[in-house]
N, C-alpha and C positions, 0 to 999 in steps of 0.2 A: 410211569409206564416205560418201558423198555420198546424205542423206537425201531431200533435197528430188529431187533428180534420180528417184530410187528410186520415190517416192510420184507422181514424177510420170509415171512408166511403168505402174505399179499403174494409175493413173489412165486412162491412158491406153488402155492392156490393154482394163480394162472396159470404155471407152466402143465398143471393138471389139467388145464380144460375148466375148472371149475372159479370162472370170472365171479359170479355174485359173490362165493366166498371172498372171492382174493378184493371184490369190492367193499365189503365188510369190516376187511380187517385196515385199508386202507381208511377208511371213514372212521378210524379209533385214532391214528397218526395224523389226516391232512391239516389238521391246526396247529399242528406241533414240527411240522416234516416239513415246511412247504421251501422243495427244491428240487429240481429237472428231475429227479428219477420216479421222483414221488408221480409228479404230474403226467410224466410219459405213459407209468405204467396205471394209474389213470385211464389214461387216454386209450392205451390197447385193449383195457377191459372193456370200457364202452365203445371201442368200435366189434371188440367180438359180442357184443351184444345188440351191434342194430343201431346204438345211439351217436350218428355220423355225427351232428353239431355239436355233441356234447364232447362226443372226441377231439372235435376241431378246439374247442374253448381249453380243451386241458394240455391239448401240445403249445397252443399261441401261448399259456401259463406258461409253459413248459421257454421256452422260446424266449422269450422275457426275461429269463432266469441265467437263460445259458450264455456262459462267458463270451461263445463265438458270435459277430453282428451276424452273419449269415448261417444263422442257425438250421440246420436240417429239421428241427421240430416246426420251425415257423413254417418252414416249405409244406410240413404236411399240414397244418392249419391253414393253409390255404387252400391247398388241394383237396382237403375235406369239407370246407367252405366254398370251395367253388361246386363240388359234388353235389352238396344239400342243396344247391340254387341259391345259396347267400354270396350274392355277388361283390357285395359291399364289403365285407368280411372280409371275401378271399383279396378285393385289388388292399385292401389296406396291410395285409398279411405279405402279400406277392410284392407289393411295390419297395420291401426294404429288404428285398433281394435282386433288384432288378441286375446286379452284376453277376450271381448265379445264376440268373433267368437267359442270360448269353448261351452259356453253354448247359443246361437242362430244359431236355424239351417239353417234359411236364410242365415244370415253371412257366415258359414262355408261353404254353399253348392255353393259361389260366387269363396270362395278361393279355394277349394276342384278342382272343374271345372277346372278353370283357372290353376292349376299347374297342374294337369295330364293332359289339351293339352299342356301345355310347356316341358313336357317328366319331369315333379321335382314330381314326387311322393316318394319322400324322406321327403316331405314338409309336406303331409297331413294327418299323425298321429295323432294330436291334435285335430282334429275335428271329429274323429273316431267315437266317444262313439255319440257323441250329433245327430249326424247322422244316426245312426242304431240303435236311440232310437224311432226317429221319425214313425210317424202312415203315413206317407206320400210313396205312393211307389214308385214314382220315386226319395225319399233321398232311400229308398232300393238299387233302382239300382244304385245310386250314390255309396254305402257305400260297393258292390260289388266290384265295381272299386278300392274301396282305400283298397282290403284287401294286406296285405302286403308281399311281396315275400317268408318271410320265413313260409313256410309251414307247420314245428314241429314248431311255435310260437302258444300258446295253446291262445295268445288273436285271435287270429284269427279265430281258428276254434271257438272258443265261438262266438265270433261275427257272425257268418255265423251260427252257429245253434240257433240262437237266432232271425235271421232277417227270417230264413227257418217255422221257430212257427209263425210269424207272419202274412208272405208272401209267403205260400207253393206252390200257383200258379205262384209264378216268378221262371220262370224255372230257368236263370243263377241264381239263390241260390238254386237247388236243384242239378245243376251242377257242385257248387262248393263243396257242402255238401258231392258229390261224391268225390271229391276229396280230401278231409280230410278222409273220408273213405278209399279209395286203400292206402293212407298215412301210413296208421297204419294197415292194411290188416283186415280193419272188414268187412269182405267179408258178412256177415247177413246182414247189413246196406246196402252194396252196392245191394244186391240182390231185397231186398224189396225198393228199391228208383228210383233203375232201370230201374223196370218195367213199370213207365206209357213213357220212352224214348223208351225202347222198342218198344212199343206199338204206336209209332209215328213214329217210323222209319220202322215199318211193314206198317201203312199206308200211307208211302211214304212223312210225315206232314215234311219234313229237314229243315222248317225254324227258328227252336230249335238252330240248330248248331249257326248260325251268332250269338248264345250269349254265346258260348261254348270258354274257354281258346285254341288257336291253339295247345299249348304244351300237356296239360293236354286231350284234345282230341285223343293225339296219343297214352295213355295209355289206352285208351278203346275199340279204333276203328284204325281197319288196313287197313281200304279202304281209297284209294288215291281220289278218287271223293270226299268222304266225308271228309276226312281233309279239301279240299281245299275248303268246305265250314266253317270251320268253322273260325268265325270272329269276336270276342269279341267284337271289337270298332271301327266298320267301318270307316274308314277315306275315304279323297277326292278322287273324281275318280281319278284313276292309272294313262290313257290315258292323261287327262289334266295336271295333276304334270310333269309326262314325259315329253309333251312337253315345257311344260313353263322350265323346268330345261336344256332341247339340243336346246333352244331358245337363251341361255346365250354363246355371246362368249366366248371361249376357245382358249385361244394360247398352243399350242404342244410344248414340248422341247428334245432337246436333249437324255435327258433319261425319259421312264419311269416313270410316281410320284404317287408310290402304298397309298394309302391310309390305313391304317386297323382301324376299330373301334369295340372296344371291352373295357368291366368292368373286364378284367380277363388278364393285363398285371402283373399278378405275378406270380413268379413260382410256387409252391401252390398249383395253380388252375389246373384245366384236361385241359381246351386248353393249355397252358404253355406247362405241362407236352411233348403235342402233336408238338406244333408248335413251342417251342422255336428255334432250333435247325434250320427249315427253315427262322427265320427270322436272323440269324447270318449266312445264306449262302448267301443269296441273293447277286443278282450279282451285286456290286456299281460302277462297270462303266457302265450298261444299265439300272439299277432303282434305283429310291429317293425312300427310304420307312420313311415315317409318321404316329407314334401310334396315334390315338387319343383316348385319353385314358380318361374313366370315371370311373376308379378302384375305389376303398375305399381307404380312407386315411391310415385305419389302415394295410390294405394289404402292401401300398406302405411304410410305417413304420417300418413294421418290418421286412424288405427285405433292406431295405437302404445300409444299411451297408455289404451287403453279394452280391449283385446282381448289377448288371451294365448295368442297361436298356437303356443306348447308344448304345451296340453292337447288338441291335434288331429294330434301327433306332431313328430318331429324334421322339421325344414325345412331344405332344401338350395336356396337361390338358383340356377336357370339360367336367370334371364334375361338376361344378356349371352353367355353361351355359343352358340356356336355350334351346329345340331341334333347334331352330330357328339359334339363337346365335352359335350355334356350327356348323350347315350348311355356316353359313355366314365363321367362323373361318374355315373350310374346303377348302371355295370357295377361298379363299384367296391366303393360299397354292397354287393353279392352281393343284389340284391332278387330276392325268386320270383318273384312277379307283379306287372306292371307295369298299373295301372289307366288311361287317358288317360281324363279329368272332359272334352274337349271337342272330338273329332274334329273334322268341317269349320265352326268354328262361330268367330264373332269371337274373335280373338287365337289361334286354335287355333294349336298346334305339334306335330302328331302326327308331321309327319317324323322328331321323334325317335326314334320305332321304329322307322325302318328303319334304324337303324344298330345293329339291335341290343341293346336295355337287359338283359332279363331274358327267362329261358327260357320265361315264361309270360305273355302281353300279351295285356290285353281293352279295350275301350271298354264306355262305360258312362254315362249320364246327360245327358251335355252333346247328344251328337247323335242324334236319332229315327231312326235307319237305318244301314243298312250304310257302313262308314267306306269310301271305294274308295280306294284306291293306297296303303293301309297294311297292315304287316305285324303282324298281328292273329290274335289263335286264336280269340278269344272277342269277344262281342258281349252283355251283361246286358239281359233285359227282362223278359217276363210271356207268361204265357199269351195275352193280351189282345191286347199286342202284335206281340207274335210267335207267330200262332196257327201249326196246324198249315199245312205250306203255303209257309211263310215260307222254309223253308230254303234250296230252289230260288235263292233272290234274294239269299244272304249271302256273303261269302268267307267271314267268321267263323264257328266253330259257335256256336250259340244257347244260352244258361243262362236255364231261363225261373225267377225268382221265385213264390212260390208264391202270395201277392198281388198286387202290386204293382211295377214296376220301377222306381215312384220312392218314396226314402223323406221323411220329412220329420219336420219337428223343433218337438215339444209344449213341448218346454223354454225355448229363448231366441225363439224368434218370440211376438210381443208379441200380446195377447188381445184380442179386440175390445172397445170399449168402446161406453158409450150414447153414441150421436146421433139427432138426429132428421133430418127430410128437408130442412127450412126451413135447417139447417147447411150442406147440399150442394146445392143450390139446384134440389132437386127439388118438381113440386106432388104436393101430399097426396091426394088423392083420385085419382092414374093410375094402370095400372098399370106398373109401368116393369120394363120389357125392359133387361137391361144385355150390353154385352161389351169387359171393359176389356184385350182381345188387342193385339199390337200393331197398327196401323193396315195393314200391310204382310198379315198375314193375312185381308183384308177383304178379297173378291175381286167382281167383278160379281155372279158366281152366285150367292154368300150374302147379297149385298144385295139383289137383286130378290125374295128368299125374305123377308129383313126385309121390306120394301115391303110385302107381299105379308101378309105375320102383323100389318101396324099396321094394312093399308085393313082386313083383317078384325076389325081391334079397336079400334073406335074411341076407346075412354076409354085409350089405352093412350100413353105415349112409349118410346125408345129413348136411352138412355145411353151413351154411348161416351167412351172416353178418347181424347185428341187428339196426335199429336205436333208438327203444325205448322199457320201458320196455314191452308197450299199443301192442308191435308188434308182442312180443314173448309170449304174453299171447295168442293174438287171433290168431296167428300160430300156436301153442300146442295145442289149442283145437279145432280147424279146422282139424288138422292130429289126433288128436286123436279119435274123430267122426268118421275119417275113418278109423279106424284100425291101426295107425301107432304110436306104443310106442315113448312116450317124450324122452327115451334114445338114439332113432333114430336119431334124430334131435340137431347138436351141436350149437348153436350160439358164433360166436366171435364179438367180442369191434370191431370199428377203431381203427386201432394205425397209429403209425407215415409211411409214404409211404414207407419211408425204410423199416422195419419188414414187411409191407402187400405184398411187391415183395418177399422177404425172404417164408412169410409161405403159399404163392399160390401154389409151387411145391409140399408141401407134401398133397395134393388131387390128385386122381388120373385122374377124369375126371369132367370140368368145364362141367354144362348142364344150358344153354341158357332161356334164357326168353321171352314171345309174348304178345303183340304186338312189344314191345320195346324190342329190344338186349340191349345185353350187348353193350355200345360203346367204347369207353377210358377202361370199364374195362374189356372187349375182350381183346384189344389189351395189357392191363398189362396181364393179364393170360398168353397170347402166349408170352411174354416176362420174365415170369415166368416158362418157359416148361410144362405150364398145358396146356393141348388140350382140346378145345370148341366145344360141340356139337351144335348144332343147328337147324332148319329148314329153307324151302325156303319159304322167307318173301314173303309180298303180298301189301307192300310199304318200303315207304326208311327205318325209324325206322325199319322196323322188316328185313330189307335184309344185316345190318348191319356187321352182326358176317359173311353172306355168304361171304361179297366182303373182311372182314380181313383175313379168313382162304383161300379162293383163291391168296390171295396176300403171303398167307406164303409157298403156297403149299400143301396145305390140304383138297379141294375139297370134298372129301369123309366125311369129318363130316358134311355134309350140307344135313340134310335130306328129303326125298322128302316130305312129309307130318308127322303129328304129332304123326301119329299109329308109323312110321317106324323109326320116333324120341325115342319112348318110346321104339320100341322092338330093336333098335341101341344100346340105353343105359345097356338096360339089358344083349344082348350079350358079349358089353365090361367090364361090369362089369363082364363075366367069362372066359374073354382073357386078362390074365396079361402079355404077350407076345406082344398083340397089344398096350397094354398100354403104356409097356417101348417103343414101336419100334417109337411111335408119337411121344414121349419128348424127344425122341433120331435126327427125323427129326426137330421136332422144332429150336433145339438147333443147328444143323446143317443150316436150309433152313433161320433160322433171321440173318446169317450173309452175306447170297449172292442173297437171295429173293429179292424183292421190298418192304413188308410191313416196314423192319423198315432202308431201305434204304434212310436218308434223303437228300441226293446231286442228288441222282435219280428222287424225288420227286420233288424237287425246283425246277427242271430242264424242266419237265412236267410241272410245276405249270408256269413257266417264259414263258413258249409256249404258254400257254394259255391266258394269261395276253398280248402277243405280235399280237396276232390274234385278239384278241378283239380292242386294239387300231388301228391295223392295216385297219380292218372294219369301225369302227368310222372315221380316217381321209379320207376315203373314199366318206364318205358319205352314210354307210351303215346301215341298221339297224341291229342289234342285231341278232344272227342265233345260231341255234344248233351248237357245234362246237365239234369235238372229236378228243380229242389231241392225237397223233400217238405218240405209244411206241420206246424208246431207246432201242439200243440191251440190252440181258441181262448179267446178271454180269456173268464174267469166274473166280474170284478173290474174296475169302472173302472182305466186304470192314471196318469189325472189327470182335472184338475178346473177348469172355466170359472171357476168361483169364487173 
């Protein structure tokens, strides 16, 4: 047979329009021809015929063949493999171009995709720039997605006011443009960008929210309806994951097999700080506990040698797994209950429950609110914070703690020691107002209310901790606008946790932050003998600081609204009497109270976890549950000394 002639009819055929021919006559040559032009044109007749996979397979031939590594055939076998919804196809296609994938946006926007539904957005920095260059708006909302967790990372915010110049009517980049905003407290920006959200939320438009960060939503907005609308990356419905996942047999054993999944098994970290201590109580003759842990390497590095994360249970590595792959590595284990330590919260990877781990999955600790677009039974907090009322606003059922829903740890968190104010470069005779919250929780509203507690106090400063210099500029001249001299205003560094428990005491009175409290650094305060004022929230983030200070005993700094927040402030700031008498209870009520009671709390926490299985082998579904209190303590259970 005469090849060339063959191929050149094939050839021909097609250019007529006439594919089945020009298929035809190619199906007389492919045993005999098989090389790049053969398989291209292939591949053109079955895609002008409707047959995308089949195309895909004949250019990856094709691709294989061709002398160039970064074959232009492979790119479109991917591209056609990503089309058909063969994902697997297209990253094994995509990934041995990943140096073409820089500069083609097509390419990057296969790989892009593909790793953040595999929970690897670790992966897709490379393809950043070439994506949020593109004029195309759905690479916009692609390149929204790939911005990256660290929020003072200045590529980011460039990238986002960059893609905002181009695309000012996609709202999720004007949402997140807010969010670089409260970051650095440019309360002007946030004012004027504001307003057409505003304006949509007066006319009742909430379907803004489904593009709104869950986390970054609870610094703007303290209504519980509306968080639990908001939902960046809608995944599968809830109801069908659920049931495909309690579809899966489960054998029960003997003990217990708690699950925890968290990026923050270092000490280090604020969960640590909070949780270590319950996971070296836990009880190992009625539960197996398993980390699964997707820490950072360098976290886990430079702890090595200091820290002994066996006595906080077996540790299972998924951080290169894919969300899938590490459900499967869950499933495995046989775990009851699967805990996720950090819903929508930096490094979170909750998508791994929707593939499934364990018959029983709660959240717990990491995020103030309802998790949205995971598959979830339960949800751990407090009375406090999840008062009556709440449920309306959860997928999850609610498990309220019978103090507290955060625990925290008497044993390795380090003790305050003496300093004085001349240490921290406070003056001695003011009285100083502190709140060492993140700068991002500092909102207009809470600061006109500061403003507002210093003009009425005059002997008085305000203490803040700083993260950039961008922060203490446009704080200084936000309060200075209002009347309140730069001298007023102290800003300190972080330092190392040690010193920051040290120089919390010498403030006299911690004042709280809205929407978001203070959380972890509430509870360092009162660990510090500083007392937290605060108010009564109007969701979980903002009811925070009420359920720490009821658990120490403190009730009375929880104010009823914001006026009696601000005229609280300014009375104690002229009762140096009631000042000492707080840090004198504090210091007293943290060694017999609940809040930093951790055997009390594991103990609660193991109730709960024993209700919940206990439910499930039943054949039960999922229920509000409220764990009934132990007596209380008659017996310090430690000691400042």
């Amino acid at each position: 047979m005469n090849t060339n002639i063959s191929f050149a009819a094939a050839s021909k055929d097609y250019q007529k329009g006439q594919y089945l021919k020009s298929l035809e006559a190619l199906n007389q040559i492919i045993n005999t021809q098989k090389d790049v032009k053969t398989y291209v044109l292939l591949a053109k007749n079955l895609l002008k015929l409707g047959f995308k996979s089949e195309a895909a397979s004949a250019y990856a031939l094709a691709g294989e063949l061709d002398s160039n590594k970064e074959s232009l055939y492979t790119r479109e076998a991917a591209l056609l493999y990503f089309a058909c919804g063969d994902e697997e196809q297209a990253l094994l296609y995509a990934l041995r171009l990943m140096s073409l994938a820089r500069s083609d946006v097509d390419l990057a926007s296969v790989l892009v995709n593909i790793h953040l539904k595999q929970g690897r957005k670790d992966l897709v920095s490379p393809y950043r720039d070439v994506i949020s260059k593109s004029s195309n708006p759905d690479h916009a909302r692609l390149a929204v997605r790939m911005v990256g967790d660290d929020i003072l990372d200045a590529t980011n915010e460039t990238l986002i006011r960059n893609l905002f110049k181009k695309f000012p009517e996609i709202i999720s980049l004007r949402l997140l443009l807010l969010v670089f905003a409260r970051e650095v407290c440019d309360f002007d920006l946030v004012a004027r960008e504001f307003q057409s959200v505003q304006r949509m939320l007066e006319k009742g438009d909430l379907g803004f929210l489904e593009r709104d960060n869950p986390f970054y939503n609870l610094h703007w907005c303290g209504n519980e309806a509306l968080n639990a609308r908001a939902s960046h990356t809608p995944s599968l419905p809830l109801k069908e994951a659920a049931a495909r996942r309690k579809a899966v047999p489960h054998s029960w054993g003997d003990k217990i097999r708690i699950g925890y999944l968290s990026s923050d098994f270092w000490v280090g970290h604020a969960t640590m700080k909070l949780l270590r201590r319950v996971l070296e109580l836990h009880d190992r003759d009625k539960f197996e506990v398993t980390l699964f842990c997707h820490t950072a390497e360098k976290h886990l590095e430079h702890e090595a040698s200091t820290v002994d994360r066996s006595q906080w249970g077996e540790v299972c590595i998924v951080r290169d797994m894919t969300d899938e792959e590490a459900a499967q590595a869950i499933r495995e284990r046989q775990i009851d209950i699967l805990i996720d330590l950090k819903g929508h919260t930096l490094g979170g990877r909750s998508r791994i429950l929707n593939y499934g781990g364990a018959p029983i999955q709660a959240t717990w600790l990491g995020f103030p609110g309802t998790v949205t677009d995971i598959d979830l039974d339960y949800s751990i907090g407090d009375r406090f914070v999840l008062p009556e009322g709440s449920e309306a606003h959860y997928y999850e059922k609610l498990v309220r703690m019978p103090d507290s829903y955060q625990p925290n740890d008497p044993a390795n968190r380090p003790k305050p020691r003496p300093t004085t104010r001349a240490e921290v470069g406070l003056p001695e005779d003011a009285f100083v107002f502190a709140s060492f919250n993140a700068n991002r929780k500092i909102n207009a509203d809470i600061l006109d209310v500061w403003c507002n507690i210093l003009k009425r106090t005059p002997n008085s400063v305000l203490w803040l901790m700083l993260s950039s210099p961008r922060t203490e500029a446009n704080l200084r001249n936000y309060m200075n606008r209002r009347g309140i001299d730069s001298k007023r205003v102290i800003f300190c560094p972080r330092v190392s946790y040690e010193e920051h428990i040290d120089r919390q005491q010498m403030a006299d009175l911690g004042i709280d932050t809205f929407p978001v409290n203070g959380h972890t650094t509430t509870s360092e305060q009162l660990w510090g003998g500083l007392p937290v004022l605060t108010v009564k929230g109007t969701n979980f983030a903002s009811r925070v600081t009420q359920s720490l200070l009821n658990a120490i005993g403190l009730p009375e700094l929880v104010a009823a609204d914001i006026k009696a927040y601000e005229d609280m402030a300014v009375e104690l700031a002229s009762s140096p009497e009631r000042i000492a008498d707080y840090k004198q209870r504090i210091r007293q009520n943290a060694c017999i109270m609940p809040l930093f009671d951790a055997e009390r709390f594991t103990l609660h926490l193991e109730k709960s976890y024993e209700v919940m299985v206990e439910r499930a082998k039943m054949g039960l579904d999922p229920d509000h549950i409220d764990v009934p209190a132990l007596p209380p303590r008659t017996e310090p259970f430690f000691s400042f000394d």
